[in-house]
C-alpha positions in Angstrom: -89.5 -65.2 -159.6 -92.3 -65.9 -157.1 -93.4 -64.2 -154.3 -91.9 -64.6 -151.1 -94.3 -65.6 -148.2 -96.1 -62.6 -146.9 -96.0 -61.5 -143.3 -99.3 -59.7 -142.6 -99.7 -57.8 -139.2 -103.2 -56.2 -139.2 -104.4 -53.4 -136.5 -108.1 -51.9 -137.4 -109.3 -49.5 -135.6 -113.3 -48.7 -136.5 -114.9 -46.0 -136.5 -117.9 -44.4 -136.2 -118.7 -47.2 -134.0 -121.4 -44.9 -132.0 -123.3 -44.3 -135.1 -123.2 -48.2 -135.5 -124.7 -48.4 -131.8 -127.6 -46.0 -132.6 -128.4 -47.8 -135.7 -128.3 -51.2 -133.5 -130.2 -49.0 -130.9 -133.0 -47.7 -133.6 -133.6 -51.7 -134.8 -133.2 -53.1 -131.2 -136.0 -50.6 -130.0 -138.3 -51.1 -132.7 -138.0 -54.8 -132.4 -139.0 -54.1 -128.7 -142.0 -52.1 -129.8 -143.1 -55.0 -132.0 -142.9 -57.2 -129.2 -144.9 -55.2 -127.4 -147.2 -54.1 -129.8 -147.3 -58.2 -130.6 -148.3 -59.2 -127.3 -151.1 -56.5 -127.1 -152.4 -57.5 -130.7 -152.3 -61.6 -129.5 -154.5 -60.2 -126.4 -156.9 -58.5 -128.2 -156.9 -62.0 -130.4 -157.7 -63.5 -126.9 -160.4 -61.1 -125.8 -161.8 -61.0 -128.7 -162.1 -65.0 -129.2 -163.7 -65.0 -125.4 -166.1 -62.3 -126.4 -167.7 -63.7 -129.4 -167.7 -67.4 -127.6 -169.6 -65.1 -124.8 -172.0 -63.6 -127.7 -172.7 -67.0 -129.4 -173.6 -68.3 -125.4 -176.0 -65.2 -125.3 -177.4 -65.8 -128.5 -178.2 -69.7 -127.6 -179.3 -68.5 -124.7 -182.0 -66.1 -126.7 -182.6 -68.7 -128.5 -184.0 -71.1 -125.5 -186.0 -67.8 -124.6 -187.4 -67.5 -127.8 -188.2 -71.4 -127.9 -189.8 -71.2 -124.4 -191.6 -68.3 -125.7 -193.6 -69.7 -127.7 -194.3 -73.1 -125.3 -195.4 -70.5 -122.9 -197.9 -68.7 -125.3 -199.3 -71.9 -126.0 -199.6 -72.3 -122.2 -201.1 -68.9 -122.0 -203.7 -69.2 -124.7 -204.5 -73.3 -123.0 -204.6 -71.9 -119.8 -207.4 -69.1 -121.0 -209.3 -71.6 -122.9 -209.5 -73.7 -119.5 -210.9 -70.0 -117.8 -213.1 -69.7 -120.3 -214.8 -73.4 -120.6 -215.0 -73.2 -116.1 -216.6 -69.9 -116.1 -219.4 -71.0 -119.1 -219.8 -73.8 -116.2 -219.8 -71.8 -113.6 -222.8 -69.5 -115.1 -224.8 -72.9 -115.0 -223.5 -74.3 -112.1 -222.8 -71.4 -109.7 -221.1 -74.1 -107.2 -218.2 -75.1 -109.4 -214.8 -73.3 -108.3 -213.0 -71.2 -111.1 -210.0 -70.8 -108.6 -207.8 -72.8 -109.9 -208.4 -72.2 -113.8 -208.1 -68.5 -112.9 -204.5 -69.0 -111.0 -203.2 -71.1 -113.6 -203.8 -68.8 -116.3 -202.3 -65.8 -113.9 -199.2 -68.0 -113.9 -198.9 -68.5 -117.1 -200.0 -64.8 -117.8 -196.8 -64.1 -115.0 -194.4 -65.9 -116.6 -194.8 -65.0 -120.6 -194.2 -61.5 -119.5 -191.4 -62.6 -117.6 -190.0 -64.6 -120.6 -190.7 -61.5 -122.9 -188.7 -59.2 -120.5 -186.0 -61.7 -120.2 -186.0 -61.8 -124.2 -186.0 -57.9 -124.1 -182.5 -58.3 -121.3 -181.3 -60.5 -123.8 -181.3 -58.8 -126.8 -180.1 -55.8 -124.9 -177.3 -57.8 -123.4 -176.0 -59.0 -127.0 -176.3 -55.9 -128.6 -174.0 -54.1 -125.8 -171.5 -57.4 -126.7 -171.5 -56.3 -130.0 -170.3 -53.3 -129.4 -168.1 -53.9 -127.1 -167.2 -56.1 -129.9 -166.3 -54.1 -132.7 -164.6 -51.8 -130.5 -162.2 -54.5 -130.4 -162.1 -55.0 -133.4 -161.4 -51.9 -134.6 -158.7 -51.4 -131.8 -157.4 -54.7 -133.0 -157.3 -53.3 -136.9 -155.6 -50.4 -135.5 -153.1 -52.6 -133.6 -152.2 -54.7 -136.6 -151.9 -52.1 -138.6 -149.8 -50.1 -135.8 -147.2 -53.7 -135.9 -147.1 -53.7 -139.6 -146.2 -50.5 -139.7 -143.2 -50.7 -137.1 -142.5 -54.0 -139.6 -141.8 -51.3 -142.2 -139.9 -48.8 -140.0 -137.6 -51.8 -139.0 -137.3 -52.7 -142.1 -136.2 -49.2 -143.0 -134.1 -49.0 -140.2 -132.0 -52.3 -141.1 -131.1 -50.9 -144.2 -129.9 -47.5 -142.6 -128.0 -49.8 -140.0 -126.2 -52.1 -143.1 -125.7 -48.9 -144.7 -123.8 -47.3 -142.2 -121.6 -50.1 -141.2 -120.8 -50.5 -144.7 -119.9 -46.9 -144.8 -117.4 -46.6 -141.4 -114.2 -45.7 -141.2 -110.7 -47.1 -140.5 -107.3 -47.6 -139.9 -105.1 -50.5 -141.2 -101.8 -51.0 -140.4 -99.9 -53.9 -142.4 -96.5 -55.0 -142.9 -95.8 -56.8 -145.7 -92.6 -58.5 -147.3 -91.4 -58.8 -151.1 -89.0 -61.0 -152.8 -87.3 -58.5 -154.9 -87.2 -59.5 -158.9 -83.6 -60.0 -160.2 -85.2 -57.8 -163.4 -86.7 -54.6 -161.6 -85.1 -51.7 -160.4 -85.0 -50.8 -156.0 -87.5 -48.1 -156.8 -89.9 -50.5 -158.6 -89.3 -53.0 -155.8 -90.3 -50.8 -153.1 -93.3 -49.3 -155.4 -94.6 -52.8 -155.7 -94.4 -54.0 -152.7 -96.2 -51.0 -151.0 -99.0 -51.2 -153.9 -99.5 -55.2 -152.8 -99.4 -54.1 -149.3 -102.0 -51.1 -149.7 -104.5 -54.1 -151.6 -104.0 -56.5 -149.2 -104.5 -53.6 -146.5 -108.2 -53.2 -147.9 -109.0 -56.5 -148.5 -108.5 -56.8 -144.3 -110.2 -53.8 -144.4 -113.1 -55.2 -146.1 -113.1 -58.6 -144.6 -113.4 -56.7 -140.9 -116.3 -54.6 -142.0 -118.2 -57.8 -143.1 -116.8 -59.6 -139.6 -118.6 -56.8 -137.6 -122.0 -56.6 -139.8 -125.1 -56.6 -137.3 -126.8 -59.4 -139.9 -123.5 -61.2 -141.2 -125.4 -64.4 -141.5 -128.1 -63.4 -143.9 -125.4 -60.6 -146.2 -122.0 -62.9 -146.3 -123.5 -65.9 -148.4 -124.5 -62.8 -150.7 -121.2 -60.7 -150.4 -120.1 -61.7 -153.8 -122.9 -58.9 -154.7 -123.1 -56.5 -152.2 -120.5 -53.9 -154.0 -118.8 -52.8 -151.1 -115.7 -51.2 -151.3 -112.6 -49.4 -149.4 -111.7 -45.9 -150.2 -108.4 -45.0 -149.4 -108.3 -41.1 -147.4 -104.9 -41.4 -146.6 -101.7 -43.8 -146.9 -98.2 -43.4 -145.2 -95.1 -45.5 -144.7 -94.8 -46.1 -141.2 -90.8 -47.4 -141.9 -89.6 -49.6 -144.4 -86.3 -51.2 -145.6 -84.2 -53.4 -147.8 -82.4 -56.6 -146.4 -79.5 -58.5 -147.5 -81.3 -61.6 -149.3 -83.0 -59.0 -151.2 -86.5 -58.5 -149.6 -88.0 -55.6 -149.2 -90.4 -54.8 -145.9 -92.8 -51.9 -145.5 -95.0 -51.1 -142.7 -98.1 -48.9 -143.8 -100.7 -47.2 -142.0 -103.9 -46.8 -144.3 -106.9 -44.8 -143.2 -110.0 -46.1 -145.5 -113.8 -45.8 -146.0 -116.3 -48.2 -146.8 -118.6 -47.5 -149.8 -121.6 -50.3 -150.9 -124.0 -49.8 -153.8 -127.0 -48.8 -152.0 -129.5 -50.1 -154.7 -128.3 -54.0 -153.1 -128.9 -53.5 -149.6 -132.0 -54.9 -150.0 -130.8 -57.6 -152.1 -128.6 -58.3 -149.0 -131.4 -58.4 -146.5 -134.0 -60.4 -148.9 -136.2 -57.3 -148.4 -138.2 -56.0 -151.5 -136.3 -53.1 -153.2 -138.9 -49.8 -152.6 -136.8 -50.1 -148.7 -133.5 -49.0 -150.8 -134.9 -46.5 -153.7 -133.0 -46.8 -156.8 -129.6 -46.3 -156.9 -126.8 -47.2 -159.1 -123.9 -49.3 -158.4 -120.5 -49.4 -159.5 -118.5 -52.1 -161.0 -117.0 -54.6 -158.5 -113.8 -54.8 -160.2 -111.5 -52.0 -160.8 -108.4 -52.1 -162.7 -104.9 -50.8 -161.9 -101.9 -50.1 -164.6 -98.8 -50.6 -162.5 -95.5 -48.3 -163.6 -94.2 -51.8 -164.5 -96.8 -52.4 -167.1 -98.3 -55.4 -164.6 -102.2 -55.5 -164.5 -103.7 -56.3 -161.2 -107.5 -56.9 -160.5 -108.5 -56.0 -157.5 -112.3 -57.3 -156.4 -114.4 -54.6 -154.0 -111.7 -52.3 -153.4 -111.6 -48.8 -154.3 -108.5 -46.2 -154.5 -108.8 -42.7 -154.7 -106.6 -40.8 -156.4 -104.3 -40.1 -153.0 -100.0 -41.3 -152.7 -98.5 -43.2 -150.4 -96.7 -40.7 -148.2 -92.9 -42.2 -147.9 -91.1 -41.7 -144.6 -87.2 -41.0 -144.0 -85.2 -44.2 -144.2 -81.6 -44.6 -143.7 -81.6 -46.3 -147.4 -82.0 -43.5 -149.5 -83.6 -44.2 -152.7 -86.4 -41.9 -154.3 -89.5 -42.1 -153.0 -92.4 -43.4 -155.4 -96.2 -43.0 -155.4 -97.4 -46.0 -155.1 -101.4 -45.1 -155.9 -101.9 -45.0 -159.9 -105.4 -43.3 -160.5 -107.8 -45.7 -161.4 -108.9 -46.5 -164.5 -113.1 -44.8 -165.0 -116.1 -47.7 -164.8 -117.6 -48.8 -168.4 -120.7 -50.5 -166.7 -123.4 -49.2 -165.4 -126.5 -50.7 -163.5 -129.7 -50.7 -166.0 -133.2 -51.3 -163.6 -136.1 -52.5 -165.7 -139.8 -52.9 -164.4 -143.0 -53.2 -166.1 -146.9 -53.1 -165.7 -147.1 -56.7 -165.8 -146.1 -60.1 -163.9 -144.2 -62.8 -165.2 -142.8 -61.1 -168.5 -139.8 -62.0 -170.1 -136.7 -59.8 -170.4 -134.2 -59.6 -173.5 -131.4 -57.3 -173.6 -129.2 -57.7 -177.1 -131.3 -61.2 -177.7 -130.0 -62.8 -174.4 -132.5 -63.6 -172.0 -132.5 -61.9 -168.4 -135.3 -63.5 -166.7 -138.6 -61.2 -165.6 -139.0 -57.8 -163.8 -138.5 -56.2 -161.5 -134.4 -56.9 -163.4 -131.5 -55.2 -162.2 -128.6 -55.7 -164.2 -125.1 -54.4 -164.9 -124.2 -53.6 -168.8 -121.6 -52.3 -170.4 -121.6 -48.7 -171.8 -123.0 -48.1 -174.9 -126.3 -48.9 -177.1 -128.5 -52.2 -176.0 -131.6 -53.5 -177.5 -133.7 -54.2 -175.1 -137.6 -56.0 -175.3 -139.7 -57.3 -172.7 -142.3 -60.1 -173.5 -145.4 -61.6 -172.3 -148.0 -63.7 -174.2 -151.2 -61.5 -175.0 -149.4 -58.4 -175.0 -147.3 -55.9 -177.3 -143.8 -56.4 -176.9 -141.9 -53.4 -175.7 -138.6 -52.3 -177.2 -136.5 -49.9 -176.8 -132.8 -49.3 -177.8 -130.6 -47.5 -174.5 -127.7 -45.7 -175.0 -126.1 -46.3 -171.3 -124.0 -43.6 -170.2 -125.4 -44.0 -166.0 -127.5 -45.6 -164.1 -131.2 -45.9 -165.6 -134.5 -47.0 -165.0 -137.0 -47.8 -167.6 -140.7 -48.6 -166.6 -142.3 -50.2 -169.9 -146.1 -50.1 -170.7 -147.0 -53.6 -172.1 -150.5 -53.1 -174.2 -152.8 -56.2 -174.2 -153.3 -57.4 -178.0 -156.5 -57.5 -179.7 -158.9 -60.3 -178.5 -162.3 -62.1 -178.2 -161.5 -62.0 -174.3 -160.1 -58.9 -174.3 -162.6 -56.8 -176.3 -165.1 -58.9 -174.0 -163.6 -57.3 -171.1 -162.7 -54.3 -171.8 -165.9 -53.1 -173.8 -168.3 -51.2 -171.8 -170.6 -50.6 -174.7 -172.1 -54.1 -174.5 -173.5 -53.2 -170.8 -175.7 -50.7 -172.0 -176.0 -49.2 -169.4 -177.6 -45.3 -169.2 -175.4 -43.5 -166.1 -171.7 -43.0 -165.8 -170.9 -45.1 -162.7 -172.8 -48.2 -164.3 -170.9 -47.3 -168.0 -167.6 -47.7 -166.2 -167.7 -51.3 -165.4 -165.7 -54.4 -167.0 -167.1 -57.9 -167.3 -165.0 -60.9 -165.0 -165.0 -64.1 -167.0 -165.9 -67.7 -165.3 -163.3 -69.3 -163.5 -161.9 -71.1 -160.8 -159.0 -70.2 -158.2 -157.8 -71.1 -155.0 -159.3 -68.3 -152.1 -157.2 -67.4 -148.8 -153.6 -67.0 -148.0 -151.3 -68.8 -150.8 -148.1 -67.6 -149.6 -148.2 -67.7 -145.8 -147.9 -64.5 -145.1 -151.3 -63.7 -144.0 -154.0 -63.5 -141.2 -155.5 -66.2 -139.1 -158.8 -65.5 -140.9 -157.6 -65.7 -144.1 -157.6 -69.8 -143.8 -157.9 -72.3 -145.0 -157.1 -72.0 -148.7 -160.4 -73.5 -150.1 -160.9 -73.7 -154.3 -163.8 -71.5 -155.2 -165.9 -71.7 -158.5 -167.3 -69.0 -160.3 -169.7 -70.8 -163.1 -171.0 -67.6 -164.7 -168.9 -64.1 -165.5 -170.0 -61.0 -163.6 -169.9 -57.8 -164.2 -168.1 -55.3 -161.4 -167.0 -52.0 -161.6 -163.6 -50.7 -163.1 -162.8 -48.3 -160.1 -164.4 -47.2 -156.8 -167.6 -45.4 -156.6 -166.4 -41.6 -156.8 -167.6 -38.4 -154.5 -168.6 -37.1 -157.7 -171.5 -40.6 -158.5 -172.7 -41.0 -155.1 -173.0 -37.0 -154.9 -175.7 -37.2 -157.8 -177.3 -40.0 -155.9 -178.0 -38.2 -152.8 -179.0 -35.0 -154.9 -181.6 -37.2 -156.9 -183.2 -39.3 -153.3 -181.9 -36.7 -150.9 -180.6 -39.6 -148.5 -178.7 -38.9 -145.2 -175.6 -40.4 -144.4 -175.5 -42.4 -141.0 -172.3 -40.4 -140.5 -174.5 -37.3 -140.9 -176.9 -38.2 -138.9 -174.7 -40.0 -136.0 -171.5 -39.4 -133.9 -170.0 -38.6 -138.0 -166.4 -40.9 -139.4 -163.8 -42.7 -137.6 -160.1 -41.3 -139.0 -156.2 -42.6 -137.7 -155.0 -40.2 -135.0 -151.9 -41.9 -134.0 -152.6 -45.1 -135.0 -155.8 -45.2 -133.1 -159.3 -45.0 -134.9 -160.8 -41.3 -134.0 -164.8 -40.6 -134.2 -165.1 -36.8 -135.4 -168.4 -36.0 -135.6 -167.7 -33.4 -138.4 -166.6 -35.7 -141.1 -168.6 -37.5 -143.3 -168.6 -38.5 -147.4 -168.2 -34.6 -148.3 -165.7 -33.8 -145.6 -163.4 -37.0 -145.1 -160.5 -34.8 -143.4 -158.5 -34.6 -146.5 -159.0 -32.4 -149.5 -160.7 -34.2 -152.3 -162.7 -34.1 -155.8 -165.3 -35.1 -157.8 -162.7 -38.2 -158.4 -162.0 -39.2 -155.1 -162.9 -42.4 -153.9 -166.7 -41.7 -151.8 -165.8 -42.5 -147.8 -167.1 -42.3 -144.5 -170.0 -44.7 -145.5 -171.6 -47.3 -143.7 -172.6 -51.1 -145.3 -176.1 -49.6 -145.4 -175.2 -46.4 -146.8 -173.1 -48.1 -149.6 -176.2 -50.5 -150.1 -178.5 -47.1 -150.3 -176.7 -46.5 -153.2 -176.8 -49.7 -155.2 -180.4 -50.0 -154.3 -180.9 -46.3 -156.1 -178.9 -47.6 -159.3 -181.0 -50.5 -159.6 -184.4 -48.4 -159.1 -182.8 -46.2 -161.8 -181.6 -48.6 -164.6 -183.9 -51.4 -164.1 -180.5 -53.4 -163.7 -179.8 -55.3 -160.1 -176.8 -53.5 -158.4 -175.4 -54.8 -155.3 -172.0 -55.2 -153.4 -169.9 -58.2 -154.7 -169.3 -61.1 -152.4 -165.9 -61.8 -151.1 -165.1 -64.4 -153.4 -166.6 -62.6 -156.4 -164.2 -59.3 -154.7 -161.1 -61.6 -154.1 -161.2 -63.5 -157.8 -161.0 -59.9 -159.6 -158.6 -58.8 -157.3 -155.8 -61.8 -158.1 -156.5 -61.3 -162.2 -155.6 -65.0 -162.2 -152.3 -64.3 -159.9 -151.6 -66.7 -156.8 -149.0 -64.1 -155.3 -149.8 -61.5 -152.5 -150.5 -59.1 -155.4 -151.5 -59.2 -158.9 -148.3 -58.6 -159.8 -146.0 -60.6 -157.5 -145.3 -61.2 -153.7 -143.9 -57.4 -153.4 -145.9 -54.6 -153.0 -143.0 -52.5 -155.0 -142.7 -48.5 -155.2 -145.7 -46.4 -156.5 -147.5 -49.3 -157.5 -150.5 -48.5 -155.6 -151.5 -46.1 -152.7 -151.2 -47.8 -149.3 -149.0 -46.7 -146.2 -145.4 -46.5 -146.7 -145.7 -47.5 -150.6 -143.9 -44.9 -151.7 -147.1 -42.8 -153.5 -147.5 -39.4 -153.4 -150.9 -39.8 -151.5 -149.3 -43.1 -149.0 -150.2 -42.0 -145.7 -151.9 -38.5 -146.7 -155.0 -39.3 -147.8 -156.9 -41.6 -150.8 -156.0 -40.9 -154.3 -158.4 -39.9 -157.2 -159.5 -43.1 -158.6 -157.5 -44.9 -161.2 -154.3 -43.4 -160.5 -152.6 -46.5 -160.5 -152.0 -49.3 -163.6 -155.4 -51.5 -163.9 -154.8 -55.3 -162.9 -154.9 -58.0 -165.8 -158.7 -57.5 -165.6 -158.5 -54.0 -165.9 -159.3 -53.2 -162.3 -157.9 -50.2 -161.0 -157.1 -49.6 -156.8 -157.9 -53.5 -155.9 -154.6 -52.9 -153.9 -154.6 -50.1 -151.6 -156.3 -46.6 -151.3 -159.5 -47.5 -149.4 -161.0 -50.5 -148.2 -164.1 -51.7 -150.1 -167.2 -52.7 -148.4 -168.2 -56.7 -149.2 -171.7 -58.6 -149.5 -173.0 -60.0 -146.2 -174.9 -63.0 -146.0 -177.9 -63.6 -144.0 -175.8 -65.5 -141.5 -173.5 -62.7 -140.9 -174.2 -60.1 -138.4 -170.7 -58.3 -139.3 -169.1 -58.1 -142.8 -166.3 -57.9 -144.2 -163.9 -55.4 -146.2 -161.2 -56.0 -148.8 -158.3 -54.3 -150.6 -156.0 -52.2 -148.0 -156.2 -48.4 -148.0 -153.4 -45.2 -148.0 -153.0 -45.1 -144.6 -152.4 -48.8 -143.8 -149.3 -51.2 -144.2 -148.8 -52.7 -147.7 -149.0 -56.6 -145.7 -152.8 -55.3 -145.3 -153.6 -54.7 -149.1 -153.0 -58.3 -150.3 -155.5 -59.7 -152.2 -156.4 -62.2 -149.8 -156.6 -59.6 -146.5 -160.0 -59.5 -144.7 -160.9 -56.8 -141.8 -164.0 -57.8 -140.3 -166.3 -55.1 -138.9 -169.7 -54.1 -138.1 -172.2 -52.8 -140.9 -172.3 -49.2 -138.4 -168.4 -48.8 -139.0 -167.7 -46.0 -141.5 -163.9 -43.9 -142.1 -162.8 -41.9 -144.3 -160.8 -45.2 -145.4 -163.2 -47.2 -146.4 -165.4 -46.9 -149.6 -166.9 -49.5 -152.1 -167.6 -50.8 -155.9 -170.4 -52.6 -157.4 -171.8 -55.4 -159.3 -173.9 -55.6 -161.5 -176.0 -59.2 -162.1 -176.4 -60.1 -165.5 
């Protein structure tokens, strides 16, 4: 016998709906802070457009000066020779007036000096501009990284918002109607029809808390995977009774909870996973054995182990629980990640795509082994009893390019920062923003070609190298010897005159990225290293810088679009140094060059060309956003800047 129509009467009352507000309240404020900080950052965009169009007026303007300069020496030096050749004449003929020879020469004499002191205004003027310049600059780095940072505490916060409206409370009231089987007993009759009642209660349930979701439009074509669920606190009949035709009505009141597997929030909201953590997430089907020996699958609802509480009716019949305890989850969520990009996953010889892989197994043993041509294959067998994470090491195989690369003996070089230095092979790759997610500056995309390999340093040049540097030449830092290193003192760039390269404002070791240098004071160095070896050192150029960086990649990262979880040390990256201070060098796993930090913990110091008067610095660093370590970022600042953020590598020219 079918089912009789059903006759649903739903009443939900929500909630925890204040929390909901806050949580609206924290992402609707911090949207109103990026506004703000948005429109401050497009002025400083604006000011700082006028004032270089103002400094490239100057500087033509210096140029005329400097053109006219050297019209009027010629004028000067004509002007003299005309004095010279009338008084000569004037010896012989004393008659003949000089007068004029000698005022023209005055004038000329009046207005090189005039020229020469407009130069000197000049020169003054654009070197205030400058530096009027880089303080906007800086106060614009300091901006951007100020918005991407809110970026990330919005982020945060929508996940905390989703959370918590996943994770409100209820009440449902239903009524619901049953055809009564001609086969089943009164008591089963009632038992079954409260049972379909109580589902059909937290399906509403469910289908309200989705209705009232802050971002419904981006989580409900995803809902299928979001396992939410409804916890039942408490149930009760409300009434109930049999009629004539053999139906059976109940009304039910059912107080619930949401639950959602917190490790697909970000799933939900497209946001990359380090936002959620890792967490494990339940199966979104659980199965009930009904006292009738029924089976009914019931998706994203969860029961606890709690009756329905029956209420007097004039029809007296036993009273039935109505709840049966479910049955225990066999699956369990298995997270895999790796050291390298585009690998492939196998788990029990199926294939699962690449990491970062989240999946959901059955309990018991898997094989699992992640590939990637040029590399060991990892395997591992799992016993899954819980959730689990596995990080696999993929070694590269033996080969020509890899013992090319990786072989330092072949530099022979005779100091340890020159010893620690891989060689880059020849290539060609396309330079600037590839995703569109960068800077203005970082376009257009132009294809760049590196004819010869280079040979650049594995990881930043340490306290401990550039301390035997300034022991050998006893150099002075510029931050020693000026107003000392800029530092972030919230989120504005700070000069302290007591920090410098030995003192950054952090603790630190001999293996701590060297900061709080200048271009020069970077160059100092590389100049000393080549006097020493006999081998030309100097600072690579950005497209030498950005080609090691990407390892061949054409994502934000070497390894993929998202900056992950304690992949690197930048701000809010989840490291144990992110926003505390730079990290000992190589902390982190080495790109598919073998290049360690090119993502994060301090900027590094670029080549400049003779047409620059500014220069550029590449990589990110611990205390900015993880947007700002891409391989294609570029800050632009002046060769005086120096923080205890910014250091520097080498290369060396073959």
């Amino acid at each position: 016998m079918r089912l009789a129509p059903l006759s649903i009467l739903i009443s939900i009352s929500l909630f925890a709906l204040n929390a909901q507000a806050q949580d609206g309240n924290t992402v609707s404020s911090i949207e109103s802070d990026i506004s703000i900080k948005q429109t401050e950052f497009d002025n400083f965009t604006d000011v700082l457009e006028k004032h270089l169009k103002e400094e490239s007026q100057l500087q033509q303007q210096l140029d005329l000066l400097r053109a006219r300069s050297s019209k009027l020496d010629k004028e000067k030096n004509q002007a003299l020779d005309a004095m010279n050749d009338m008084y000569r004449r004037m010896i012989e003929d004393p008659s003949i007036d000089i007068g004029e020879a000698k005022t023209r020469y005055q004038e000329a004499i009046g207005q090189h000096k005039q020229n020469k002191d407009d130069i000197a205004l000049q020169l003054s003027a654009i070197a205030s501009h400058r530096k009027e310049i880089e303080k906007i600059r800086v106060s614009k780095h300091a901006l951007l990284n100020v918005l991407e940072g809110l970026k990330e505490q919005r982020n945060t916060a929508r996940i905390e918002r989703l959370r918590n409206e996943f994770t409100r409370e209820g009440t449902v009231e239903v009524t619901h109607t049953v055809n009564c089987k001609r086969t089943e007993t009164l008591a089963t009759c009632e038992q079954r029809g409260q049972h379909l009642g109580l589902q059909k209660a937290t399906k509403r349930f469910m289908d309200q808390i989705f209705a009232n979701l802050s971002e419904i439009r981006t989580v409900e074509p995803k809902r299928n995977m979001a396992g939410a669920q409804a916890q039942v606190l408490s149930s009760h009949v409300v009434s109930s009774e049999f009629s004539g035709q053999g139906n059976y009505n109940v009304n039910l009141s059912v107080a619930m909870r949401g639950a959602v597997n917190n490790g697909r929030l970000c799933q939900l909201l497209n946001l990359d996973n380090r936002f959620c953590g890792e967490f494990g997430g339940a199966s979104l089907t659980n199965t009930y054995q009904q006292t009738v020996g029924q089976t009914y699958s019931v998706p994203v609802v969860s029961f606890s182990d709690m009756p329905v509480e029956a209420s007097q009716e004039s029809y007296t019949q036993p009273q039935v629980s109505v709840l049966a305890k479910p049955e225990q989850s066999l699956r369990h969520e298995l997270t895999l990640r790796s050291n390298v990009f585009d690998d492939e996953v196998f788990i029990d010889g199926v294939s699962y795509g690449s990491t970062k892989l989240q999946v959901e197994l059955p309990q018991g043993l898997h094989d699992v082994e992640i590939r990637k041509v040029g590399y060991q294959p990892f395997r591992q067998t799992v016993n899954l009893r819980s959730t689990r994470t596995i990080r696999a090491n993929l070694r590269k195989e033996s080969s020509e390019l890899t013992q090319i690369v990786a072989a330092p003996a072949v530099l022979n070089t005779t100091t340890d920062t020159s010893s620690d230095m891989v060689v880059i092979p020849a290539g060609e790759f396309e330079m600037g923003d590839l995703t569109g997610n960068g800077l203005a500056n970082e376009l257009p995309v132009a294809n760049k070609i590196l004819s010869d390999s280079f040979v650049i340093h594995k990881k930043e040049v340490t306290v401990g190298q550039y301390q035997t540097f300034v022991s050998e030449s006893n150099y002075t830092t510029e931050a020693e010897t000026g107003k000392g290193c800029a530092y972030y003192l919230n989120g504005e760039p700070v000069w302290e005159p007591g920090l410098n390269w030995k003192s950054p404002g952090y603790e630190q070791s001999d293996d701590f990225p060297v900061v709080c240098l200048t271009y020069n004071d970077a160059k100092a160095f590389a100049d000393w290293l080549t006097s020493k070896t006999g081998q030309q050192y100097r600072l690579p150029t950005e497209v030498e810088w950005e080609y090691a960086a990407r390892a061949g990649s054409s994502s934000d990262y070497a390894w993929g679009n998202d900056i992950g979880s304690n992949l690197a040390n930048c701000g809010w990256c989840g490291s144990a140094w992110s926003n505390q201070s730079a990290a000992p060098v190589g902390s982190f796993q080495p790109n598919e060059y073998g290049l360690y930090d090119m993502v994060g913990n301090v900027w590094e110091w670029t080549q400049k060309t003779a047409a620059q008067s500014d220069v550029a610095v590449r990589g990110g660093a611990w205390n900015f956003a993880p947007s700002l370590a891409r391989s294609s970022t570029r800050l632009i600042l002046s060769t005086d800047f120096r923080a205890n953020y910014i250091g520097f590598r080498l290369v060396r020219e073959r």
